[in-house]
C-alpha positions in Angstrom: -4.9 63.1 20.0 -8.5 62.1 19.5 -7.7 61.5 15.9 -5.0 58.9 16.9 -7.5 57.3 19.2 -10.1 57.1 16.7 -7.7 55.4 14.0 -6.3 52.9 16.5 -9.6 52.1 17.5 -11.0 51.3 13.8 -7.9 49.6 13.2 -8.4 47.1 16.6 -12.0 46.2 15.2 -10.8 45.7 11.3 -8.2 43.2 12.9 -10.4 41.7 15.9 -12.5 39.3 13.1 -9.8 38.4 11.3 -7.8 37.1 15.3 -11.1 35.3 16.0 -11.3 33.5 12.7 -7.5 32.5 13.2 -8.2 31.7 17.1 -11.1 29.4 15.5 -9.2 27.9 12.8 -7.7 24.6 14.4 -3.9 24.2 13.4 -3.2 21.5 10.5 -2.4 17.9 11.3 0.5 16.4 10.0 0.4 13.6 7.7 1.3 10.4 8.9 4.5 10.8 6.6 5.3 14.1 8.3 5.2 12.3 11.4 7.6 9.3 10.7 9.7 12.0 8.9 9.8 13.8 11.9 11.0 11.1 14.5 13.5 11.6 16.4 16.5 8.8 16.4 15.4 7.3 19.6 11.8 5.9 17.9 14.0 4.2 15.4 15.9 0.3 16.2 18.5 -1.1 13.9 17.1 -4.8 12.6 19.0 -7.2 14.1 21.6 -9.1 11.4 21.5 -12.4 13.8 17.7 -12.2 13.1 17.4 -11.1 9.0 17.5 -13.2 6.2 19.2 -12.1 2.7 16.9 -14.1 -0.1 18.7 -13.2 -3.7 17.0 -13.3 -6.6 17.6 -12.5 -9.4 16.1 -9.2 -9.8 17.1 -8.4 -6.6 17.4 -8.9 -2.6 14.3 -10.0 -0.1 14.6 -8.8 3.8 12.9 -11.0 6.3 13.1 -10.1 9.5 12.6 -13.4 11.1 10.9 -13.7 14.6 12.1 -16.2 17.5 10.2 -15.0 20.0 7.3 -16.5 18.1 8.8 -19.8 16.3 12.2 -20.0 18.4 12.7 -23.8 16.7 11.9 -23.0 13.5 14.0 -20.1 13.9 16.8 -22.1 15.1 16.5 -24.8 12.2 16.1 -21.6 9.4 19.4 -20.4 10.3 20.9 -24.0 10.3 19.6 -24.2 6.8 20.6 -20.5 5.6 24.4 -21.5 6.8 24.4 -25.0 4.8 23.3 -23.1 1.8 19.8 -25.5 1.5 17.9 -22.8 -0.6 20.7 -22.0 -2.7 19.6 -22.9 -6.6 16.4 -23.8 -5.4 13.2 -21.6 -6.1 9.6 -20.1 -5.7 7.6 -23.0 -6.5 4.2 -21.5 -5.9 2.7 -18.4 -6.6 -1.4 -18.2 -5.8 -3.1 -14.6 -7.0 -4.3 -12.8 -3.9 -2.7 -15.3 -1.2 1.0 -16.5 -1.0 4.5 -17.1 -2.7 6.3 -20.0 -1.7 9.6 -21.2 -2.2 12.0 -24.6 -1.1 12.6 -27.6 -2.6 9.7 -28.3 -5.1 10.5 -32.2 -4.8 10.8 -32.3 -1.1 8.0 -35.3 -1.0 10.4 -37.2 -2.7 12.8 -38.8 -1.3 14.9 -40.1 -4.0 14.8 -36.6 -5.6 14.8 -34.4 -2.0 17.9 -32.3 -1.7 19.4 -32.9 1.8 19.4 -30.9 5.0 22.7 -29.4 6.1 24.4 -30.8 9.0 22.6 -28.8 12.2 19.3 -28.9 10.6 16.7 -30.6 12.5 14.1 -32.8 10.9 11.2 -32.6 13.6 10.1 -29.5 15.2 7.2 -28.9 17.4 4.2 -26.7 15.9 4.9 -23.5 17.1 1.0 -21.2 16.3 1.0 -19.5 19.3 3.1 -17.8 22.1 2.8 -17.1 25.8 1.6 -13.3 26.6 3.3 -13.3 30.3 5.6 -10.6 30.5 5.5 -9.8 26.7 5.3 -6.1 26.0 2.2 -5.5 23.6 1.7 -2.4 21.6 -2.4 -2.6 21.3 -4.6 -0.9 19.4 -7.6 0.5 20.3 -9.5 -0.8 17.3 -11.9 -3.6 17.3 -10.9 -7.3 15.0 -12.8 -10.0 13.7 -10.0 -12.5 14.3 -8.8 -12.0 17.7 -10.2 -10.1 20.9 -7.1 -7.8 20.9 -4.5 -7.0 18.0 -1.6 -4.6 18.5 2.0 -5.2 18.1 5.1 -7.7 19.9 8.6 -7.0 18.9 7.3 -4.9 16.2 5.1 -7.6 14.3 1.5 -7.5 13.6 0.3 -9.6 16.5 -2.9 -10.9 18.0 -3.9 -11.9 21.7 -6.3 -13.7 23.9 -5.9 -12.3 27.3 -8.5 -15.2 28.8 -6.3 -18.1 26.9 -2.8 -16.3 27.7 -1.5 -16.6 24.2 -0.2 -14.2 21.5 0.8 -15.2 17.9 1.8 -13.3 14.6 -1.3 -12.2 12.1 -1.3 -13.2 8.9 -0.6 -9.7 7.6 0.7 -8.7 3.9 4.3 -9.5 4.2 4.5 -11.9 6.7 6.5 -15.3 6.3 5.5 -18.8 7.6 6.3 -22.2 7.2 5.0 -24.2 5.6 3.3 -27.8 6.3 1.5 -30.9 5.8 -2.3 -31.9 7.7 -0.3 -32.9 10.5 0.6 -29.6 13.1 4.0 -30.6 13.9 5.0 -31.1 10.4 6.4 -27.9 9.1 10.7 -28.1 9.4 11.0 -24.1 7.8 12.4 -25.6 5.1 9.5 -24.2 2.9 8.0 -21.0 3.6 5.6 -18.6 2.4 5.0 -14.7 2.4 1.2 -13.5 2.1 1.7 -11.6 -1.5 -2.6 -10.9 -0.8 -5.2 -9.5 1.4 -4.5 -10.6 5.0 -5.9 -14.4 4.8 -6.2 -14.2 8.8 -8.2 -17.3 8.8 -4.9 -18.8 8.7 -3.6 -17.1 11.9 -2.6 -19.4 14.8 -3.0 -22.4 12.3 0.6 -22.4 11.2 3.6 -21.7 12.8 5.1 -17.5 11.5 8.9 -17.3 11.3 9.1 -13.6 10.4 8.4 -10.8 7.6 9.8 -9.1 4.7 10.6 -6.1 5.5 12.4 -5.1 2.2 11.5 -6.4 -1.4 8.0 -7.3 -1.2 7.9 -6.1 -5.1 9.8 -8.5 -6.3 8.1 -11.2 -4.8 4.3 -9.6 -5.8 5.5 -9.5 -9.0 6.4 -13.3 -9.3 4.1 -14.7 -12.2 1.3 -16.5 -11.0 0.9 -20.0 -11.2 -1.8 -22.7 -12.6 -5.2 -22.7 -10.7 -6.3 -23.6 -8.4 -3.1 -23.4 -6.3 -0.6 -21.9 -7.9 1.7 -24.5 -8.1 3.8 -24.5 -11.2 3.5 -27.1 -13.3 6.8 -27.1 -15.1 10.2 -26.8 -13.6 11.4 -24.0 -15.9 8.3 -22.1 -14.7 9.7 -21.5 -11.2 11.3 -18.1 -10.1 15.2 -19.3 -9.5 16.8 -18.4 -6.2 20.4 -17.2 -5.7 20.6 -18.1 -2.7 19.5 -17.1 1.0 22.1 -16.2 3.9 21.6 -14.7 7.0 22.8 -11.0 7.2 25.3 -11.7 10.1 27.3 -14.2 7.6 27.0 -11.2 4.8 29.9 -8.7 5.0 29.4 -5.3 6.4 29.9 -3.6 3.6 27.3 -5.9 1.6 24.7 -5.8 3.9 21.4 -3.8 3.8 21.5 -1.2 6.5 17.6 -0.5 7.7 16.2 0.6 10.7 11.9 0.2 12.0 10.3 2.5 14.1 9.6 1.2 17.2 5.8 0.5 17.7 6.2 1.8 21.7 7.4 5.1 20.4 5.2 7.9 20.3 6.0 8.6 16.6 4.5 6.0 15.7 1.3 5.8 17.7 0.6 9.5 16.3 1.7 8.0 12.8 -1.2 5.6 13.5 -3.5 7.8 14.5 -3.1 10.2 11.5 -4.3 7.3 9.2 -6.8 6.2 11.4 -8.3 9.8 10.9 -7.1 11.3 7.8 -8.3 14.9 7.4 -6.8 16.5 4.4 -8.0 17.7 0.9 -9.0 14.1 -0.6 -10.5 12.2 3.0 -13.6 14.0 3.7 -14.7 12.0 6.2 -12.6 10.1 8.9 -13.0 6.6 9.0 -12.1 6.4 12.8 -10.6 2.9 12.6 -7.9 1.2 11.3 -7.0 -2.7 10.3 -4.5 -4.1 11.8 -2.7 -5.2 8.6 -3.1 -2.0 7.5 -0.6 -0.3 9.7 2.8 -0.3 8.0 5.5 -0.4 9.8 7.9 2.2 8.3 11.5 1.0 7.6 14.2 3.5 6.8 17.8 3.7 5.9 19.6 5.3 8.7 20.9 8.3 7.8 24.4 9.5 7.7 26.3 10.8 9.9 
C-alpha cells in the first residue's frame, strides 16, 4: 500500500508542471478566415437582385451592389439606363494608376456625337454626397479616422458619420462606385461612373454622390490597362476596354445570375472577423497593430452553399 501511494504521488508532481503550463497557455485565436468560415447562416444576407448591377466584359462579369439609401435618384436613373441598354457597346474610357476606372459614353460632351438616354432616364438629378443619420442603423468602429469623426458601416457599406452635422455618406473605399461629374454639384446623371481601382482617395468622400460597389470582379477591372498621364483618359478609341453590356440582375434569368451572399456587418461573425485583423497574433504578426482602416475591412462575400 505505501508503495502505491508513493508512485501515485511522484506521478501527481511529474504531471502537476505540465497542467500549470497548459492552464497558462492561452487557447489559439482563430483567424479571421476561420471566423467567416465558421458563421452560421443567419450572419449571412442574400444581395438583393433589384439592387445589383451585371457589367459584362469581355473577360468576364462585374457585381455592383448599388446603394439607394445613399443616392436614391441616381439609383433610380442607373436602373432606367441599365433597362434601355445605354451602356451596352459603350466602354471604360479612363483608367488612372492608383485612383479610378471609369466607364460611359466617352463622347457624352458632345452632343451631336452623345448616344441618347433611354426613355425613363432623367437628365437632372440633385447631388446626392451625403445622407441623413436619423434612425439609420450604423455598425461603428471603434477605431480613430482622419476623414470623418466616426466610420463604421450602413447597409453593409464602408460609411462615414458626423453625429454634430447629422449626416452619413459612403467612403471612398477600394471598390466603391460613384458617379461621375462636372464642377457643378448637381451635375452628375450616373450615366458615367467610376470604381476606386487604388488606395482609398477619401479626400473625395462626401464631394461626389456613391451609387454602390463591386462586390464581385474587381480583377478584371484593376487589370484594365492604364491610360495616358496625367488622367488616364485614353487618347484613342480603340484603346478603350469594350463593354458588353450592363443589366440589372433582377432582368437576368435565374439560372444566369450570380448567386452571392455578404455577411452582415451587425453580426457577431463579423465584428470578431474584425477584430482578429485588427490584432493578428500568429506566426508572421509579431506585434498587434491594435487598429484597423476602415477601407481595410473587407466585407466577405460568399456563394451560398448548397443545400
Amino acid at each position: 500500500m505505501r508503495h502505491r501511494l508513493l508512485a501515485a504521488a511522484l506521478a501527481l508532481a511529474v504531471a502537476t508542471p505540465a497542467l500549470a503550463q497548459d492552464a497558462a497557455t492561452p487557447p489559439k485565436r482563430k483567424s479571421a478566415k476561420e471566423i467567416i468560415d465558421a458563421a452560421p447562416a443567419s450572419a449571412w444576407r442574400d444581395l438583393d437582385p433589384a439592387n445589383t448591377l451585371y457589367m459584362e466584359l469581355p473577360a468576364g462579369r462585374v457585381v455592383i451592389e448599388l446603394a439607394p439609401g445613399f443616392a436614391p435618384e441616381h439609383v433610380a436613373n442607373i436602373k432606367a439606363l441599365a433597362k434601355g441598354g445605354f451602356w451596352d457597346g459603350l466602354a471604360i474610357y479612363r483608367s488612372q494608376d492608383n485612383f479610378v476606372v471609369q466607364w460611359g459614353d466617352a463622347d457624352g460632351d458632345d452632343k451631336a456625337k452623345a448616344k441618347p438616354f433611354p426613355a425613363g432616364a432623367r437628365d437632372h438629378l440633385p447631388a446626392e454626397f451625403t445622407r441623413s443619420d436619423k434612425g439609420v442603423r450604423f455598425d461603428r468602429l471603434p477605431d480613430a479616422d482622419g476623414w470623418a469623426p466616426e466610420v463604421g458601416f450602413i447597409d453593409g457599406f464602408p460609411a462615414a458619420r458626423d453625429p454634430k452635422a447629422g449626416k452619413a455618406w459612403i467612403a471612398h473605399c477600394y471598390g466603391v462606385v460613384g458617379a461621375g461629374r462636372n464642377n457643378a454639384p448637381d451635375s452628375s446623371l450616373g450615366a458615367e461612373l467610376y470604381a476606386i481601382i487604388g488606395q482609398a482617395p477619401r479626400a473625395l468622400d462626401h464631394q461626389l454622390s456613391v451609387v454602390g460597389r463591386v462586390v464581385k470582379g474587381m480583377e478584371l477591372l484593376s487589370v484594365v490597362p492604364r491610360g495616358p498621364d496625367p488622367m488616364g483618359f485614353y487618347e484613342k478609341p480603340e484603346q478603350r476596354a469594350p463593354i458588353v453590356s450592363v443589366k440589372l440582375a433582377s432582368d437576368v434569368p435565374v439560372a444566369e445570375r450570380t448567386p452571392l451572399q455578404l455577411l452582415r456587418t451587425d453580426s457577431q461573425a463579423f465584428r470578431d472577423a474584425t477584430e482578429a485583423r485588427r490584432n493578428r497574433v500568429d506566426d508572421f504578426y509579431t506585434v498587434p497593430a491594435g487598429h484597423i482602416d476602415l477601407c481595410n475591412v473587407a466585407l466577405p462575400v460568399r456563394t451560398p452553399p448548397k443545400g
